[in-house]
N, C-alpha and C positions, 0 to 999 in steps of 0.2 A: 427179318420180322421184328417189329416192335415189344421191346419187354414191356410190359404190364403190373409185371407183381413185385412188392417191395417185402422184404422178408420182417421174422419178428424179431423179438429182443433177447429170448431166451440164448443163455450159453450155448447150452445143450442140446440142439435143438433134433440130432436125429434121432435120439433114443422117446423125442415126444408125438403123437398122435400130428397129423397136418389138418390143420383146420385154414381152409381156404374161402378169401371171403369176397363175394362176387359186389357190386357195388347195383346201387337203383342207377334208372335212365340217364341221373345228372354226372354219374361216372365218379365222381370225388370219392367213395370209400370212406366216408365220414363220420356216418349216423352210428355206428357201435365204438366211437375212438374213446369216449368215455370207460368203456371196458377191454380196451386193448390193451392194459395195463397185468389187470388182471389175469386174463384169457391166456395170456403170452406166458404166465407159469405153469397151464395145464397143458395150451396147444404150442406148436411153432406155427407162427400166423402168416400167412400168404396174401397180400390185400391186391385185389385190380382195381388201377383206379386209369383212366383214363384225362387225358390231355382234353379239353375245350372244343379242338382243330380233329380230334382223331375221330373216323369213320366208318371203324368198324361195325363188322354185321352181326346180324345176330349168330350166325354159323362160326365167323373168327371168333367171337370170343366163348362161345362151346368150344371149339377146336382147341383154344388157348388153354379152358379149363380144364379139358379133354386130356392132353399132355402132362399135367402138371400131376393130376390126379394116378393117370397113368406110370409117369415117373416115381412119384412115390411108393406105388402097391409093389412095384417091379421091386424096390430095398424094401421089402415087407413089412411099412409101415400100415398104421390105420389113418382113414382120411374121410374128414368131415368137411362138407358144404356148404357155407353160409349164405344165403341168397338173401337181400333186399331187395324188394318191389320188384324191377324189371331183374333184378340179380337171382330174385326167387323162380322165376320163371326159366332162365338160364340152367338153374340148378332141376330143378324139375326136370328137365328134357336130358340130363346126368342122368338123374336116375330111373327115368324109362328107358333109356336107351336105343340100340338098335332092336328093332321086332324081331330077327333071329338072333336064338339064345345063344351064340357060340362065345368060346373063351375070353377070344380079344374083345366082346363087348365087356361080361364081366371083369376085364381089368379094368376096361374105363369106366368105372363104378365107384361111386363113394362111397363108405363105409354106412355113412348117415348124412341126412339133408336137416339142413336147419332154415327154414322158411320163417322172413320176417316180411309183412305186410307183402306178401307177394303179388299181389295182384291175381290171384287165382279167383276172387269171388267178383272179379268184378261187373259180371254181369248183374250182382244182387245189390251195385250200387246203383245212384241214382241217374248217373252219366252212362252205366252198363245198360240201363232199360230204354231210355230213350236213343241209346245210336242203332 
């Protein structure tokens, strides 16, 4: 299975909160690099950024985010979600989860979601009304 995520810059990183960050449809992991500088002294930062060529579905890269998040809760860190556009909507479907309330879904739980331009409203765009 394909790695995906490039870690952050902090020393320390397990004693800090996991903020993992999903990327929009174009897959680069880009648009918050201007505050990953920052970000990486409060979180250890996890970014997915995908290859040009890669294929994956919407389900692998839940699944992918799925593990990672789960990995963390298991060494009883906290764990935050950063979603961009298509990465918000990713992140969204974290935090609904499975429809039954049992254990193993609440491990695959973030702590908190962070929604940037998710694409959640877009039916109240102008491209959402007309398709």
């Amino acid at each position: 299975e394909e790695q995906h995520y490039n870690g952050g810059t902090h020393a320390d990183k397990a004693g800090l909160p996991l903020l993992i960050c999903v990327p929009g449809i174009d897959g680069s992991g880009l648009t918050a690099v201007a505050q990953f500088a920052e970000l990486s002294q409060q979180f250890e930062l996890r970014c997915l950024s995908f290859d040009h060529a890669d294929r994956s579905t919407f389900d692998d890269i839940r699944k992918a985010v799925t593990m990672q998040v789960k990995q963390a809760k298991s060494e009883g860190r906290t764990v935050f979600v950063l979603g961009e556009s298509f990465g918000g909507i990713v992140a969204l479907s974290l935090g609904i989860g499975d429809s039954n309330d049992n254990k193993d879904d609440r491990e695959s739980k973030p702590d908190r979601l962070i929604l940037i331009n998710s694409a959640s409203s877009f039916p109240r765009t102008f491209l959402g009304r007309i398709s």
